[in-house]
MARZA-631173 format. One record per residue (C-alpha): residue number from 1; x, y, z. Coordinates in pm, 1 decimal, decimal comma. Example, Ala and Ser with C-alpha at 12.3 -4.5 7.8 and 13.67 -1.06 7.14 Angstrom:
<recs>
<pos = 1 X = 1230,0 Y = -450,0 Z = 780,0>
<pos = 2 X = 1367,0 Y = -106,0 Z = 714,0>
</recs>
This chain:
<recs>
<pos = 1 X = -799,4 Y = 948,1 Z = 121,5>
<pos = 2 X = -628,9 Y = 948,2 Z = -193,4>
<pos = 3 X = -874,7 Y = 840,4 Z = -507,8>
<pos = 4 X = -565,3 Y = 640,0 Z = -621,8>
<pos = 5 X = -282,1 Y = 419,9 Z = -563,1>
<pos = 6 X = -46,1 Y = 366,3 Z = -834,2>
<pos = 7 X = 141,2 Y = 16,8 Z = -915,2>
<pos = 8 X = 413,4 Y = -7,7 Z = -1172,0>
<pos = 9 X = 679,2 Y = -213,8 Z = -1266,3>
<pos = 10 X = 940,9 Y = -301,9 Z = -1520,7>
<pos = 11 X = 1010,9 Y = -614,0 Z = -1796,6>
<pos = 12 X = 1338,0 Y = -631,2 Z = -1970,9>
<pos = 13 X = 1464,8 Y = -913,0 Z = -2211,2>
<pos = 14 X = 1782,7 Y = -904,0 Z = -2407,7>
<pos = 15 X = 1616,6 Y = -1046,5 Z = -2679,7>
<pos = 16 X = 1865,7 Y = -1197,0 Z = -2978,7>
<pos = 17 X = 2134,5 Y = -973,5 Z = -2908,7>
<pos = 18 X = 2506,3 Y = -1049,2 Z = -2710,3>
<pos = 19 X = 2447,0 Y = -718,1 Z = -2511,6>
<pos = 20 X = 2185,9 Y = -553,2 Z = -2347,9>
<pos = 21 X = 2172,3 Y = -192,5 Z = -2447,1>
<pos = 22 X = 1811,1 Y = -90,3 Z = -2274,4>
<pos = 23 X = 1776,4 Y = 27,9 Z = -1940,3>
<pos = 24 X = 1498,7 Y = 142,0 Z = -1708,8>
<pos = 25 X = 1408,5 Y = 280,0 Z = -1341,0>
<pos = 26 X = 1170,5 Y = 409,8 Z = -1137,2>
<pos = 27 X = 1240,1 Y = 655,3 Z = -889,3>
<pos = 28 X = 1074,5 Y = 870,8 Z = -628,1>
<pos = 29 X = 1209,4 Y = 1262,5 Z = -539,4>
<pos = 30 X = 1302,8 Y = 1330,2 Z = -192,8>
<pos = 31 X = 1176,4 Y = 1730,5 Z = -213,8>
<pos = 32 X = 892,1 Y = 1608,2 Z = -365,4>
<pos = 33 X = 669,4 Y = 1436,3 Z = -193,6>
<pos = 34 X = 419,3 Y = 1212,4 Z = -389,4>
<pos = 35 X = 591,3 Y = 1288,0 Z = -721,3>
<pos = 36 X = 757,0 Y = 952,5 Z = -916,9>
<pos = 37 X = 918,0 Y = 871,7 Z = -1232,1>
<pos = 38 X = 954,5 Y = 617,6 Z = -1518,9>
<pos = 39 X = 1249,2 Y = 630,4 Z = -1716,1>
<pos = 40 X = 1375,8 Y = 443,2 Z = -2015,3>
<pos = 41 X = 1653,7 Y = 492,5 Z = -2258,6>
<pos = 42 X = 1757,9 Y = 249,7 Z = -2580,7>
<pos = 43 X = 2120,8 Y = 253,9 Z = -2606,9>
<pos = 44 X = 2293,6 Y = 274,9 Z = -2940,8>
<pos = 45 X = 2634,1 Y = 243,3 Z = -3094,6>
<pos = 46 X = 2822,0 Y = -79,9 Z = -3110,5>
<pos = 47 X = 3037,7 Y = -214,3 Z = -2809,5>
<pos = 48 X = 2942,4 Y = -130,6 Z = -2486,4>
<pos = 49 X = 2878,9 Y = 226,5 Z = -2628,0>
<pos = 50 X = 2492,1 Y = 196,9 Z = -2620,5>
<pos = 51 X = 2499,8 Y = 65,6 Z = -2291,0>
<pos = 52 X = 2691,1 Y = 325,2 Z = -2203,6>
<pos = 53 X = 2428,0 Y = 621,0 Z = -2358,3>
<pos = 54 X = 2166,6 Y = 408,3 Z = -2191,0>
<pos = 55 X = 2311,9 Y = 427,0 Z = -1855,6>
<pos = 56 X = 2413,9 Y = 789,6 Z = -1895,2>
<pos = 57 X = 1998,5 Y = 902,2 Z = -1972,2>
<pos = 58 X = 1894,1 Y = 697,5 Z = -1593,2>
<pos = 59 X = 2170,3 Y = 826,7 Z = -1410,5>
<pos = 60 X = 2112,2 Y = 1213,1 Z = -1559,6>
<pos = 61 X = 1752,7 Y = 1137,2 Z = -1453,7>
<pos = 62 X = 1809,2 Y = 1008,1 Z = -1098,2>
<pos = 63 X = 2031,6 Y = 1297,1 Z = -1014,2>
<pos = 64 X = 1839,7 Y = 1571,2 Z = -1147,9>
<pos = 65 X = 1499,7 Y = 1422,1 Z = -996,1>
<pos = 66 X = 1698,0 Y = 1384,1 Z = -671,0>
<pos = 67 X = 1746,8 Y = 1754,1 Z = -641,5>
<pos = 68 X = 1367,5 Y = 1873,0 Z = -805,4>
<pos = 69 X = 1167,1 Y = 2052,6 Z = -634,0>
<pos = 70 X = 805,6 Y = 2173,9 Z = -796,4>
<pos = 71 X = 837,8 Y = 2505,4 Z = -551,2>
<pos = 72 X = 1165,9 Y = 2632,1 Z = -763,6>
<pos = 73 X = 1158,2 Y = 2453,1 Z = -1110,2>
<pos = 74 X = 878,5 Y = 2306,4 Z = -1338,5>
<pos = 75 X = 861,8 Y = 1935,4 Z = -1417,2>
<pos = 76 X = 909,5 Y = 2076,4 Z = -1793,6>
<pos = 77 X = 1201,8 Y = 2260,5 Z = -1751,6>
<pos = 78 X = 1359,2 Y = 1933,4 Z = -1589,0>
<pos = 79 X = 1289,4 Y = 1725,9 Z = -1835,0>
<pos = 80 X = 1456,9 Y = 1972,7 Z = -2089,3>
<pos = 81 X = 1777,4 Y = 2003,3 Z = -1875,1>
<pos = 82 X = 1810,4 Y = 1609,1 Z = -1836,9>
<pos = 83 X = 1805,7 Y = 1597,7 Z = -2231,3>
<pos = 84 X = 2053,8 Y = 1866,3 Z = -2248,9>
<pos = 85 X = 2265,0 Y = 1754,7 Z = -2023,4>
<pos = 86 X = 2248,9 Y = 1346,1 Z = -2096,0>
<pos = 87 X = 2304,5 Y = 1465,5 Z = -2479,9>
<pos = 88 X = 2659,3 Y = 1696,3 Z = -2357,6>
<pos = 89 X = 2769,3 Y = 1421,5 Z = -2150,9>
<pos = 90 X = 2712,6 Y = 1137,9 Z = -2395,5>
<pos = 91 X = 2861,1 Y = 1335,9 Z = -2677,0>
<pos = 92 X = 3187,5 Y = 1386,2 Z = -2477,7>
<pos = 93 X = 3210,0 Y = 1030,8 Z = -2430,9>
<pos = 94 X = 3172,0 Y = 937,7 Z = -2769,9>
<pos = 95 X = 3510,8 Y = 1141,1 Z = -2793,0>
<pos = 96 X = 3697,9 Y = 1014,3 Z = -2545,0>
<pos = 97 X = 3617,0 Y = 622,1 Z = -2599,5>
<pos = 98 X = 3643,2 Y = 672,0 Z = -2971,5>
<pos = 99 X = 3305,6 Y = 508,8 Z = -3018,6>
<pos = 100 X = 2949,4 Y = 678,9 Z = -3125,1>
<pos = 101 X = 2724,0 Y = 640,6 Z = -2845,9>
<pos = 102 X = 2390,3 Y = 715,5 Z = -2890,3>
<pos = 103 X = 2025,1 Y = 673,6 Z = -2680,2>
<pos = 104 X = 1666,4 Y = 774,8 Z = -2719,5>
<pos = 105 X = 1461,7 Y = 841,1 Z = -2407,3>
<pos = 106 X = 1160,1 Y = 845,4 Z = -2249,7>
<pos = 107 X = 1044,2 Y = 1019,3 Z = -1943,8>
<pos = 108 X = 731,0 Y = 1014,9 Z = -1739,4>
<pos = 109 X = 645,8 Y = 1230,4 Z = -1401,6>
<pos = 110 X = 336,1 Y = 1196,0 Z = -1203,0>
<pos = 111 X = 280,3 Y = 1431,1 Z = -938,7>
<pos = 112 X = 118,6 Y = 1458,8 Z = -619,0>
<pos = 113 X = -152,8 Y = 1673,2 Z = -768,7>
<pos = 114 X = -301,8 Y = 1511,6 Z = -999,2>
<pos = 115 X = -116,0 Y = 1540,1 Z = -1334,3>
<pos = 116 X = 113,5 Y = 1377,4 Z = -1600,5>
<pos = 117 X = 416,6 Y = 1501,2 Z = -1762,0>
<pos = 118 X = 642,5 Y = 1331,8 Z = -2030,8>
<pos = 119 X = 917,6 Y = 1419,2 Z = -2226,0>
<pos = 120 X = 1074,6 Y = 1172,3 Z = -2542,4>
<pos = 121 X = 1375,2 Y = 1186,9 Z = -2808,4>
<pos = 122 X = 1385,8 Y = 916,2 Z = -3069,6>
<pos = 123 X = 1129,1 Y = 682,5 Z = -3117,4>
<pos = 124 X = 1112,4 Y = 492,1 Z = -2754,1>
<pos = 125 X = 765,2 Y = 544,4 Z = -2672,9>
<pos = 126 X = 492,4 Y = 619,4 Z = -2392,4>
<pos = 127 X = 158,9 Y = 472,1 Z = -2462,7>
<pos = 128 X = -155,1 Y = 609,3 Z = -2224,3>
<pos = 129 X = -474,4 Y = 420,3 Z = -2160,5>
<pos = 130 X = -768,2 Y = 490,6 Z = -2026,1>
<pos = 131 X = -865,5 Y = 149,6 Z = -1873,3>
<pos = 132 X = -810,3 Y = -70,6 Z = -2158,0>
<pos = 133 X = -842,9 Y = 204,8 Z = -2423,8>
<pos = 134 X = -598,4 Y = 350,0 Z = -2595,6>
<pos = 135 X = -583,5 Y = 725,0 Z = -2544,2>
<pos = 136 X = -241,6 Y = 831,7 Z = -2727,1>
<pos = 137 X = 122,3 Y = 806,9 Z = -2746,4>
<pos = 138 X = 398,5 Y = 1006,0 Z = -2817,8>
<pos = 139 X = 554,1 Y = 1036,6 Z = -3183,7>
<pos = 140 X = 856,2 Y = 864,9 Z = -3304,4>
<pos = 141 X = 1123,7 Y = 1081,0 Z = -3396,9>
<pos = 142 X = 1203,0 Y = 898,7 Z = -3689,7>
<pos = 143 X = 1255,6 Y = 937,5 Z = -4048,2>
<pos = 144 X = 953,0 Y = 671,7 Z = -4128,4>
<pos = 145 X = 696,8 Y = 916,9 Z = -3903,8>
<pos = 146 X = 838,8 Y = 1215,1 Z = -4094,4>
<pos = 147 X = 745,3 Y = 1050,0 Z = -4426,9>
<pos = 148 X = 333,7 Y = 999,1 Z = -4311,1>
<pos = 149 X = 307,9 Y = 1298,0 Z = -4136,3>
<pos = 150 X = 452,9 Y = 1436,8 Z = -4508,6>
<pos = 151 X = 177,7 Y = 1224,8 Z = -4657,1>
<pos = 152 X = 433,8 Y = 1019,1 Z = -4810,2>
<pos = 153 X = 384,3 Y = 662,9 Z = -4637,4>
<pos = 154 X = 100,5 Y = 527,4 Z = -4533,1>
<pos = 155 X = 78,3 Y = 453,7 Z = -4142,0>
<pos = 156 X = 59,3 Y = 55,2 Z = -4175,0>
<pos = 157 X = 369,2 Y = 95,8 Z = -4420,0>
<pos = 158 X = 549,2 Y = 274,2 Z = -4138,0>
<pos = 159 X = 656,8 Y = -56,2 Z = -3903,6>
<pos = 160 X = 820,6 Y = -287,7 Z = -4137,8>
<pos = 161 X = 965,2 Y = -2,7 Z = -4366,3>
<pos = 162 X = 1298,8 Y = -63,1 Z = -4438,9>
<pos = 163 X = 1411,6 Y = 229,2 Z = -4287,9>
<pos = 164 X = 1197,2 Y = 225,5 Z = -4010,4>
<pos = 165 X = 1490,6 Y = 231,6 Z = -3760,1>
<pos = 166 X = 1652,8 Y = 584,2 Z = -3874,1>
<pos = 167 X = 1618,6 Y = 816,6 Z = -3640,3>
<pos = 168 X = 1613,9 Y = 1223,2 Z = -3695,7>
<pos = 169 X = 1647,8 Y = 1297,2 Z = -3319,3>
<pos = 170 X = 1870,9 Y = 1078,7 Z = -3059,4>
<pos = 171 X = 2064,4 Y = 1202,8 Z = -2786,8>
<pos = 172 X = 2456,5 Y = 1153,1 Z = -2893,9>
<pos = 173 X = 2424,8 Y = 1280,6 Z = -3234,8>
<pos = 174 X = 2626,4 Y = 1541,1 Z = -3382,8>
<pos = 175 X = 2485,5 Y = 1561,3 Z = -3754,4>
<pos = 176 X = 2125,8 Y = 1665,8 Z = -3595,8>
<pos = 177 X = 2029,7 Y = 1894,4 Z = -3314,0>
<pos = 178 X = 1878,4 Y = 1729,8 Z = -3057,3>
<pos = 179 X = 1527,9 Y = 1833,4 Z = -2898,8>
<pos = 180 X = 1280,3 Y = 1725,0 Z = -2602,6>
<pos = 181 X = 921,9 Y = 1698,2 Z = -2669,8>
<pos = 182 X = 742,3 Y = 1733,7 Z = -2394,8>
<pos = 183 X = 364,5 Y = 1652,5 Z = -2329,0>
<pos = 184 X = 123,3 Y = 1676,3 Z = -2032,5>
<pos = 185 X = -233,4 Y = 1526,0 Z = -1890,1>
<pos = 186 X = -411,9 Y = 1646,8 Z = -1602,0>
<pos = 187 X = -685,0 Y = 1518,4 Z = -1381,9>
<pos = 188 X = -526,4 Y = 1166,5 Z = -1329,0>
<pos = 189 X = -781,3 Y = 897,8 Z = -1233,8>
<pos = 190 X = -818,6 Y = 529,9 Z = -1149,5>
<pos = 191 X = -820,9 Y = 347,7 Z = -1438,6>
<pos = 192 X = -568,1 Y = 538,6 Z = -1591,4>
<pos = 193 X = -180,8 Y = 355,8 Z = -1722,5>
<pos = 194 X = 118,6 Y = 469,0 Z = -1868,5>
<pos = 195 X = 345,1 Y = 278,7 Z = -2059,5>
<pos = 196 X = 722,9 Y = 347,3 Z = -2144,7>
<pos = 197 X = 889,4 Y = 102,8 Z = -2415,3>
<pos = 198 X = 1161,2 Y = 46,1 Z = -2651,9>
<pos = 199 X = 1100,0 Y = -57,4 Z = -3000,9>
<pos = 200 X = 1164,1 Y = -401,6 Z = -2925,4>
<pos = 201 X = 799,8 Y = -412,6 Z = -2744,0>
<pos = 202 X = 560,8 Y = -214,2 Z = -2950,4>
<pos = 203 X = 692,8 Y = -315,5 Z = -3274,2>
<pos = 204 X = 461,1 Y = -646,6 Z = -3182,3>
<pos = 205 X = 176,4 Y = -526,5 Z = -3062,0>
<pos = 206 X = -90,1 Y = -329,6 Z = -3176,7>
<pos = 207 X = -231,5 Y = -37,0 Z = -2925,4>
<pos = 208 X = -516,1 Y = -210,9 Z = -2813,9>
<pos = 209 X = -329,0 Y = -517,1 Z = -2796,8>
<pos = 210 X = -129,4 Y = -317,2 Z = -2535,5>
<pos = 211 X = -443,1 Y = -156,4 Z = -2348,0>
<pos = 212 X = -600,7 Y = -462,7 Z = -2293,9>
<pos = 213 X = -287,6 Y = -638,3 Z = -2144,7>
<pos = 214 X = -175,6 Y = -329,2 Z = -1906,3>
<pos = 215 X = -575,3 Y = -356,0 Z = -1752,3>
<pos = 216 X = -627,6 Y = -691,5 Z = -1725,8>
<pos = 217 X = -323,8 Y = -732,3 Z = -1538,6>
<pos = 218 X = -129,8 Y = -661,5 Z = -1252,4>
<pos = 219 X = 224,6 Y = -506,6 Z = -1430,1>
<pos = 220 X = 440,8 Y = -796,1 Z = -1291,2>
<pos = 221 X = 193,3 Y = -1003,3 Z = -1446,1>
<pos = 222 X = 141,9 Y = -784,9 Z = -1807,0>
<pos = 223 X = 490,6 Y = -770,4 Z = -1805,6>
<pos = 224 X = 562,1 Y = -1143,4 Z = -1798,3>
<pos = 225 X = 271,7 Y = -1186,1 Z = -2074,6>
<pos = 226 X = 443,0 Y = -933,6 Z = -2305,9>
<pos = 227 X = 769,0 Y = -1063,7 Z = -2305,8>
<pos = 228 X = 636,0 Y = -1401,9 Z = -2373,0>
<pos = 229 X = 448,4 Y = -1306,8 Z = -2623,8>
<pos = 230 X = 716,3 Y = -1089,9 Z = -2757,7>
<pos = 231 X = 930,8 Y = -1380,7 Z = -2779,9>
<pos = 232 X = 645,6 Y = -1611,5 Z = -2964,7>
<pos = 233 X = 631,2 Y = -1316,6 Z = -3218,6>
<pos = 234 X = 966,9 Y = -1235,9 Z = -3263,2>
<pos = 235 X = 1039,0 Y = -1649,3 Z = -3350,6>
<pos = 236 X = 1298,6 Y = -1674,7 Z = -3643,7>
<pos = 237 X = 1446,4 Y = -1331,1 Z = -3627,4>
<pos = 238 X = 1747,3 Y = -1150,4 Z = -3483,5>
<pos = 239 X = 1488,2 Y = -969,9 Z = -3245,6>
<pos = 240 X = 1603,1 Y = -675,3 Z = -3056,8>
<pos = 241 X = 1636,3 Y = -571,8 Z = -2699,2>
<pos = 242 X = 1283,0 Y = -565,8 Z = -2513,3>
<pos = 243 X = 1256,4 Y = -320,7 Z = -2243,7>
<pos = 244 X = 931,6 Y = -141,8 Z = -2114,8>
<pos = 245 X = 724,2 Y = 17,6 Z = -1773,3>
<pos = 246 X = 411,1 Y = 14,7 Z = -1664,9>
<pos = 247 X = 274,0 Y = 269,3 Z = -1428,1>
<pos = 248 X = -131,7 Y = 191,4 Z = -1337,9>
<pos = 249 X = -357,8 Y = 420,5 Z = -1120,3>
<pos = 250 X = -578,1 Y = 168,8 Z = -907,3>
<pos = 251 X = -837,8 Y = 238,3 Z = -658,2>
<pos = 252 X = -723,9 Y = 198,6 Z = -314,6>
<pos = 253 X = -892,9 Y = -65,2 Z = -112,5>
<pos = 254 X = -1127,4 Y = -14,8 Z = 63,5>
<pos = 255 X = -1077,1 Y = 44,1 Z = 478,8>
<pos = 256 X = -1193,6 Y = -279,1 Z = 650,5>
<pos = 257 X = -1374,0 Y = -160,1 Z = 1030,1>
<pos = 258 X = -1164,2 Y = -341,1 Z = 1285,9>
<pos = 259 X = -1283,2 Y = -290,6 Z = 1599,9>
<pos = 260 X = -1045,5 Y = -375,5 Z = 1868,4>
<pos = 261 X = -1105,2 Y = -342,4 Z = 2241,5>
<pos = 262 X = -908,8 Y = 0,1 Z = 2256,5>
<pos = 263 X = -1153,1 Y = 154,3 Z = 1991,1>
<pos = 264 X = -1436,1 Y = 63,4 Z = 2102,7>
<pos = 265 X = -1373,3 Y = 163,9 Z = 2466,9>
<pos = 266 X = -1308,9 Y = 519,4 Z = 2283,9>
<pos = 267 X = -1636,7 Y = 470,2 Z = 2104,0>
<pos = 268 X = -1820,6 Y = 429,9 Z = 2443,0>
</recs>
C-alpha cells in the first residue's frame, strides 16, 4: 500500500486587472505511471501578449510531459527543454504579433518513487512544507533578490521595494539569457505540500502564514481562504492577478474489513 495519497488543486482570481494573464494545470504522464505535475506561468506584456506567454509555458509543459518517459530522459533534462523551448516559441511570437510577450514559470514533478523535482524562471514561486512548517522555496529571479543576496537590501526591504517587480530572468526576453533552475527533494512523506504561486499570492502572506493554511486545510478549501484573504489584503490597490497550486501528501485511509458472504465463505 502506498504510504501516501496526494490531493492538490488550483485557485485563480483576476484580481484588479481587465485580463487575466496567469495560468495553471495539473497533469498526469501517460509513460509514466504515478508521476504528476503542477505548472504555473505569469504572463507578461500588455494586450493579450501575457496571456499568450502564459498559455505558451502549460501547453510546452503538457506536450513534453505527454511524451516523458523516466526510462529514456531525466525529469531535469525535461524541465530544461520545456524552458528552452517555451522561451524560442514565445520569442517568435513576440515577432510576429509585434508585441513583447513575456512569462515566468514554475514547474513541479513528483514521481512514483518517492521524489520531488522543480524547475523556476522569474520570480513565480514554489513554497515546500513540512506539515505546517516551512521548509524552503525557490529564489526569485529578480533584481530586488540580486540586491540582498549582494548584501545590498535587507530581506524585509525586498517586498515593497520599488523595484521589486524587475525581473533578470523571464522567458520572452531578448536583453537577458534565459536559464532554468532546477531543484530536487527525495524521500517524499505524508505530511509533506508543495505550493506553486504567482506574485499576486505570496506578496500577502508570510511563509508560515502559508504553511499553516496548506495543513489545516483541504486545497479546495486553503485555496478559497487565500484568495479571500488575498482580496481583504489587497483592499484599496490595483492588486494583481492571483494564481497558485497546492499539491499535499496525505495518508491514505485506512482499509475498513467488510466481510461479505463471498469472503467469508473463502475464509472458511
Amino acid at each position: 500500500m502506498s504510504q501516501y495519497k496526494i490531493e492538490a488543486g488550483t485557485g485563480q482570481h483576476i484580481g484588479d486587472k481587465n485580463e487575466q494573464q496567469d495560468r495553471v494545470a495539473l497533469f498526469t504522464a501517460p509513460k509514466a505511471p504515478g508521476y504528476v505535475m503542477a505548472v504555473l506561468a505569469d504572463g507578461m506584456g500588455g494586450l493579450t501578449g501575457g496571456a499568450m506567454a502564459a498559455e505558451q509555458v502549460i501547453r510546452t509543459a503538457k506536450l513534453n510531459f505527454e511524451s516523458f518517459s523516466p526510462l529514456s530522459e531525466s525529469v531535469e533534462s525535461m524541465l530544461k527543454t520545456i524552458g528552452e523551448e517555451a522561451h524560442t516559441i514565445i520569442t517568435l511570437n513576440a515577432i510576429s504579433s509585434e508585441m513583447q510577450p513575456h512569462s515566468t514559470m514554475v514547474i513541479l514533478v513528483l514521481t512514483s518513487d518517492g521524489s520531488a523535482f522543480w524547475g523556476h524562471v522569474g520570480d513565480s514561486r514554489l513554497y515546500r512544507f513540512n506539515g505546517p512548517n516551512f521548509a524552503e522555496r525557490t529564489t526569485d529571479h529578480s533584481y530586488v533578490e540580486k540586491l540582498v543576496q549582494e548584501g545590498k537590501l535587507k530581506r524585509e526591504e525586498a517586498k515593497n521595494h520599488r523595484m521589486s517587480n524587475l525581473l533578470v530572468n523571464v522567458l520572452g526576453s531578448t536583453t537577458n539569457d534565459h536559464f532554468v533552475t532546477i531543484n530536487r527533494y527525495d524521500g517524499l512523506k505524508a505530511g509533506d505540500a508543495f505550493l506553486l504561486c504567482s506574485d499576486g499570492l505570496w506578496h500577502y502572506f508570510s511563509d508560515s502564514e502559508l504553511g499553516a493554511a496548506i495543513a489545516m486545510n483541504s486545497p479546495r478549501e486553503a485555496s478559497e481562504m487565500l484568495i479571500k484573504k488575498v482580496r481583504e489584503r489587497a483592499a484599496g490597490t490595483n492588486a494583481d492577478n492571483c494564481t497558485f497550486a497546492i499539491v499535499k501528501l496525505v495518508k491514505p485511509p485506512k482499509e475498513t474489513k467488510d466481510y461479505k458472504v463471498e469472503k467469508m465463505r473463502r475464509a472458511v
